[in-house]
C-alpha positions in Angstrom: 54.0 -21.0 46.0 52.7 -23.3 43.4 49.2 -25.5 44.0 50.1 -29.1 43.6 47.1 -31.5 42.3 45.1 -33.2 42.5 42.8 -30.9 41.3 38.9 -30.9 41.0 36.9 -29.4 38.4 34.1 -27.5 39.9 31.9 -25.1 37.8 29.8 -22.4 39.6 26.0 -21.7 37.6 24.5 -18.6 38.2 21.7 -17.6 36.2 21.4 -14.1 35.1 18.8 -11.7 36.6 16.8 -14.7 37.2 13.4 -13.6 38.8 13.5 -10.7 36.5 14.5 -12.5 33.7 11.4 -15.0 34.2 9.3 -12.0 34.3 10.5 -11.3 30.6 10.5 -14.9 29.7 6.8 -15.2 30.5 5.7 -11.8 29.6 7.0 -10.5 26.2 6.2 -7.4 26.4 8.9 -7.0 29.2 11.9 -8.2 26.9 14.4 -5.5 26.3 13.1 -3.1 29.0 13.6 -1.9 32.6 11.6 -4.2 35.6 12.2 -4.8 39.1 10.5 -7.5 41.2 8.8 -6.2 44.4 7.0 -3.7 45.4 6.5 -0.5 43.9 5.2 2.0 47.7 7.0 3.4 49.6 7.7 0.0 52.2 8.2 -1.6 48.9 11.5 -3.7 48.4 13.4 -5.0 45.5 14.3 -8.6 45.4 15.4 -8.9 42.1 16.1 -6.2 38.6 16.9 -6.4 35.0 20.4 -5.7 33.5 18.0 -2.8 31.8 17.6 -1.3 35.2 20.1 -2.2 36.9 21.8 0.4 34.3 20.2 2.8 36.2 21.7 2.3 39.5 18.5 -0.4 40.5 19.6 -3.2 43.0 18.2 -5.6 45.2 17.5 -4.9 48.7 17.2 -1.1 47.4 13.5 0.6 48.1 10.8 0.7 45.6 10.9 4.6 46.1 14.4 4.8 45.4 14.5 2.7 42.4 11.6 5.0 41.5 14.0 7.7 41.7 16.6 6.7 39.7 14.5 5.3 37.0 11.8 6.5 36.5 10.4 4.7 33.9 10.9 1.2 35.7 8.1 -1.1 35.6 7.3 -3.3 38.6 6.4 -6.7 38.7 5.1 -9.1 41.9 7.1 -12.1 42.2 6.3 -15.6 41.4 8.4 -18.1 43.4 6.0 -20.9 42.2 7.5 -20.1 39.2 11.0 -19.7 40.1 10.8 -23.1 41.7 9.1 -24.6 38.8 12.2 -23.6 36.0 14.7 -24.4 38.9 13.4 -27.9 39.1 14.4 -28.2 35.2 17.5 -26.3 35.4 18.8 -29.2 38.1 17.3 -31.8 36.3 20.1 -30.6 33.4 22.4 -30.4 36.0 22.1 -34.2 36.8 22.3 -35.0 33.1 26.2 -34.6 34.2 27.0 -35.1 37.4 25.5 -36.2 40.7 27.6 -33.8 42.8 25.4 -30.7 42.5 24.9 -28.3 45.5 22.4 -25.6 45.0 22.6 -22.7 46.8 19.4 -20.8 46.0 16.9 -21.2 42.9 19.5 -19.8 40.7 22.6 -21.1 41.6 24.3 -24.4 42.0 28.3 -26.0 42.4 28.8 -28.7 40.2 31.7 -30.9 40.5 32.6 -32.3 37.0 35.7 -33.8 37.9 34.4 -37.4 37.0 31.1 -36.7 35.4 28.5 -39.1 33.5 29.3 -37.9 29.7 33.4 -38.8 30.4 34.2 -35.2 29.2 37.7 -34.6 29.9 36.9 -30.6 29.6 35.0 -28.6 31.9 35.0 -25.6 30.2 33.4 -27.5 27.0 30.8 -29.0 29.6 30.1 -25.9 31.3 29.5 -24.4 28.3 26.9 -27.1 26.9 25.1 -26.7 30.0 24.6 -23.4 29.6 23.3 -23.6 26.0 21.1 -26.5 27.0 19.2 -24.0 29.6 18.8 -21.6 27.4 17.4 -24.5 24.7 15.0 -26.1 27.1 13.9 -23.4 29.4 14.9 -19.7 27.2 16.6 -18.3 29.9 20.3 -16.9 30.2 23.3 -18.5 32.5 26.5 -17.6 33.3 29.6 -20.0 34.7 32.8 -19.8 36.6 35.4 -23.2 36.4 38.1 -23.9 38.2 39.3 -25.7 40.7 37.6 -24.8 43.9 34.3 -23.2 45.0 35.8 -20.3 45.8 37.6 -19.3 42.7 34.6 -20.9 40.4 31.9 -18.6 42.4 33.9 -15.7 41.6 34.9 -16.6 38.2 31.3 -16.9 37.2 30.5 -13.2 37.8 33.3 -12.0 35.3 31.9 -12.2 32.1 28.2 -11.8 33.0 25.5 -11.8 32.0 25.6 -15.1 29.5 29.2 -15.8 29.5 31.4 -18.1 31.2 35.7 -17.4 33.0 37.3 -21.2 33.5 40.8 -19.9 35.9 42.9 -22.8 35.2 45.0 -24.3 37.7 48.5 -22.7 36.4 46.8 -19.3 36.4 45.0 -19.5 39.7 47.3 -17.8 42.2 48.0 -14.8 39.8 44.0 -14.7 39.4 44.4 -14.1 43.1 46.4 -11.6 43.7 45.4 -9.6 41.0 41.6 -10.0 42.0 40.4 -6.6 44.2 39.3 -7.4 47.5 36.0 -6.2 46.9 35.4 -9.2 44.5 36.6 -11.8 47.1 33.4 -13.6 47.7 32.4 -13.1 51.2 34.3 -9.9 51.5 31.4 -7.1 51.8 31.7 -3.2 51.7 32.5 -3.1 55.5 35.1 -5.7 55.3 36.6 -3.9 51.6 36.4 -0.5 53.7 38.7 -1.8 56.5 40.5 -3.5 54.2 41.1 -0.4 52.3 42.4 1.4 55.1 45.1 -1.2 56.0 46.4 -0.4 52.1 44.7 -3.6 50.7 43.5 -3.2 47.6 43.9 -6.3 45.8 45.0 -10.0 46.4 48.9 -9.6 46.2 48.3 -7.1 49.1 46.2 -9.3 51.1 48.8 -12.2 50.9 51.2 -9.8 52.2 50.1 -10.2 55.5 50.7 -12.8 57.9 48.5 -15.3 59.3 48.9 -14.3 63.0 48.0 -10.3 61.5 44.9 -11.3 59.6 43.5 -13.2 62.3 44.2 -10.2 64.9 42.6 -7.6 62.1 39.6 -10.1 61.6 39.1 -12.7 63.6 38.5 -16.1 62.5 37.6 -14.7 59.1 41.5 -14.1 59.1 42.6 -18.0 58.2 39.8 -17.8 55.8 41.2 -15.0 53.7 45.2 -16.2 54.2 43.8 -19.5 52.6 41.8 -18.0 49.9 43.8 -16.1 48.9 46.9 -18.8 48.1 44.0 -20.9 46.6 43.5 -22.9 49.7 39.7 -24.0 49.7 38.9 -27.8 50.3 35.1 -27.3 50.7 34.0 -30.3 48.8 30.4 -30.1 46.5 27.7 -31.4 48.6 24.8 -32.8 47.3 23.0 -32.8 50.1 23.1 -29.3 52.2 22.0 -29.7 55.9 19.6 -26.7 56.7 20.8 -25.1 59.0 18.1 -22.3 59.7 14.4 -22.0 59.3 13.2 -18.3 59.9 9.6 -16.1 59.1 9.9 -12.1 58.8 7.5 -9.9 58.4 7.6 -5.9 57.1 5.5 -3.7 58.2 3.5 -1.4 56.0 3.9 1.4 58.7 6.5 1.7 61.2 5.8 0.4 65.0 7.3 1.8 67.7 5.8 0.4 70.5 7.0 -2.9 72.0 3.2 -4.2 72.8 1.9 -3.6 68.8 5.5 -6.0 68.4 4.8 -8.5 70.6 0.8 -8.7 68.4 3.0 -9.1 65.6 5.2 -11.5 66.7 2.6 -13.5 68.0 1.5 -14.5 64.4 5.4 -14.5 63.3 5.7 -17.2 65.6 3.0 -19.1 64.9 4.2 -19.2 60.7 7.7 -20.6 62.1 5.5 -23.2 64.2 4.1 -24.2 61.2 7.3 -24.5 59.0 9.1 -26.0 61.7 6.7 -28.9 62.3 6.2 -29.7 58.8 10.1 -29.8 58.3 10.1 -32.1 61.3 12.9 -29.7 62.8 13.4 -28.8 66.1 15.6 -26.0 67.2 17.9 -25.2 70.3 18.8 -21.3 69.4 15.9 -18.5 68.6 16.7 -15.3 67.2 14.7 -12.1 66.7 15.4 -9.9 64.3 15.0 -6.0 64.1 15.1 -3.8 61.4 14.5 0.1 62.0 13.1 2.2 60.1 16.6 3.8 59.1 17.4 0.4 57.7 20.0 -0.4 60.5 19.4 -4.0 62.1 19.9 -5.9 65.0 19.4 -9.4 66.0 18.9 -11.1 69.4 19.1 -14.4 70.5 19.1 -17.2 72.9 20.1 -20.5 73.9 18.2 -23.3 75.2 19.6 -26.9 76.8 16.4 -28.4 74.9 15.0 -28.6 71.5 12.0 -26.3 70.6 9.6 -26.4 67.8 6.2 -25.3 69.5 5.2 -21.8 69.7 3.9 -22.6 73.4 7.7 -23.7 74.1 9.6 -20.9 72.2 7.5 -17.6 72.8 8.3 -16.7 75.9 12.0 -16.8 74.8 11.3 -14.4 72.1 9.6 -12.5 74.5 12.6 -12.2 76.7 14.6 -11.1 74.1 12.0 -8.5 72.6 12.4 -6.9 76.1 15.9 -7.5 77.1 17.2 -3.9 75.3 15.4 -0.3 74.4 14.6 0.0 70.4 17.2 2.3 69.0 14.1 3.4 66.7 10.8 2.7 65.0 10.6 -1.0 63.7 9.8 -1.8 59.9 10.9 -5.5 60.2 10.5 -8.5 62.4 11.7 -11.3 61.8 12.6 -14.8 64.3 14.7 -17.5 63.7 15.6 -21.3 64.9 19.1 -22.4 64.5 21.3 -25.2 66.2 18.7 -27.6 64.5 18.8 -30.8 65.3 19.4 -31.6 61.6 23.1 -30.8 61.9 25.1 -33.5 62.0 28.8 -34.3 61.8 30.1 -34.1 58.2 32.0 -37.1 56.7 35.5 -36.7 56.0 35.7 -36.1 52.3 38.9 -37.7 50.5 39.7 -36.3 47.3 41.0 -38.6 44.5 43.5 -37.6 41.7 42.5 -36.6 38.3 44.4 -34.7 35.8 42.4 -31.1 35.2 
């Protein structure tokens, strides 16, 4: 099956290492050499590592002791989101330069559809490319890029040729991009999803498109359409500038493990009261409270509830969270708690999106 245009011309930014690499940036002394942000104990966490660690097996999410481990020269640095936000702030500002069809998706990455942007470039590869020189001019940091002609295929296109390079799939080459792509690189698919993928003997695209609609839905739910589309290059997700929150959440991790449900409630007392506070000054109000356990084995569970009503009040939403603290035994000792509102009332209906025709 061949894609038919139109086709958009959407370029995926991701900077490289970016909390570690503004760690460098500020700090010279930390060019060229192995840092993690996070902390260094034994409750530490990592949130973000050089590409000079990360040669050492270092990852996010990993422990501070266990990146220890496997290097153990690293150096450890706190992190500095006022920091992050501040060179963020700049990084968009380039982004607008070209286009007002930017949708970020963290600090350090952002959609951009290009398909009529504000310098009348006819090439999104040549753009892509300019922008990612233009960060590097203006704010000294490294980017890498992925271009093609969906979110989908631009996300994973831009993690090809990292760090500082760019991948543009053009439309004539997307669907064999596809089936030669692993599973494991399919964005969304994670190591339990590749695992069980494995097992059913696919390995890479080709394989995956092998399989009917009706079988991927019975193997994996709704997630099943999902990958029968992707997979033939089927992703109409349109950039959008304006992302709706969907969630508002405060976490806490303990620096020793708690295993009884009273020292939890004392802790989600003041949990809740930081989600009070960033829930009023959003002006959100929620229907759907979760809490969130993590054990000390690193296994996690989450729990929630459904109101009729909006909350936003601590007075309103704690005895819910109470309720669902005490609604199951703890499988073990507790080093994270977290809670959660969702079903805000700042999700609305999306527009119907109606995409014009442009040559690539």
């Amino acid at each position: 099956m061949e894609l038919q245009p139109p086709f958009r011309k959407i370029i995926h930014v991701d900077m490289d290492a970016y909390y570690a690499s503004v760690a460098q940036l500020d700090n010279p002394e930390l060019r060229g050499k192995a840092i993690a942000v996070g902390g260094e104990g034994r409750r530490g966490v990592i949130s973000a590592a050089s590409y000079e660690a990360r040669k050492f097996g270092v990852r996010s999410a990993m422990s501070g002791m266990l990146a220890r481990q496997k290097c153990p020269h690293l150096i450890f640095v706190k992190s500095d989101f006022a920091r992050y936000k501040e060179i963020s702030a700049k990084i968009r500002e380039i982004f607008y330069d070209y286009t007002d069809l930017v949708e970020p998706l963290s600090l350090d990455e952002a959609y951009l559809d290009i398909t009529e942007n504000k310098k009348a470039n006819p090439s999104a590869n040549d753009i892509a490319r300019e922008i990612r020189q233009r960060i590097f001019d203006e704010t000294g940091l490294r980017a890498s890029a992925g271009i093609s002609i969906n979110k989908f295929i631009a996300k994973v296109a831009s993690d090809i040729n990292k760090p500082n390079g760019q991948k543009t799939v053009h439309p004539d080459e997307v669907i064999q991009f596809l089936e030669e792509l692993p599973v494991n690189k399919f964005y969304g698919v994670g190591k339990v999803t590749a695992a069980k993928m494995y097992n059913l003997g696919i390995f890479v695209g080709n394989d995956l498109k092998k399989k009917t609609l009706e079988e991927l839905v019975l193997l994996f739910g709704k997630s099943g359409t999902h990958y029968y589309n992707i997979v033939r290059g089927i992703h109409n997700s349109p950039v959008k500038p304006n992302r709706i929150r969907k969630s508002i959440a405060a976490e806490r991790t303990f620096f020793e493990n708690i295993s009884s449900e009273i020292f939890m409630l004392e802790k989600l007392e003041k949990i809740a009261i930081e989600l009070e506070k960033r829930m009023i000054k959003s002006d959100t109000k929620g229907k759907t409270i979760t809490l969130k356990i993590k054990y000390s084995d690193f296994t996690q569970q989450t729990r929630s509830k459904t109101k009729a009503d909006f909350m936003q009040t601590k007075e309103r939403f704690f005895p819910v969270v109470k309720e669902l603290l005490f609604q199951d035994k703890l499988t073990n000792s507790v080093r994270l708690l977290g809670l959660s509102f969702g079903n805000l009332n700042t999700i609305v209906k999306e527009p119907v999106w109606v995409q014009l025709k442009f040559d690539f």
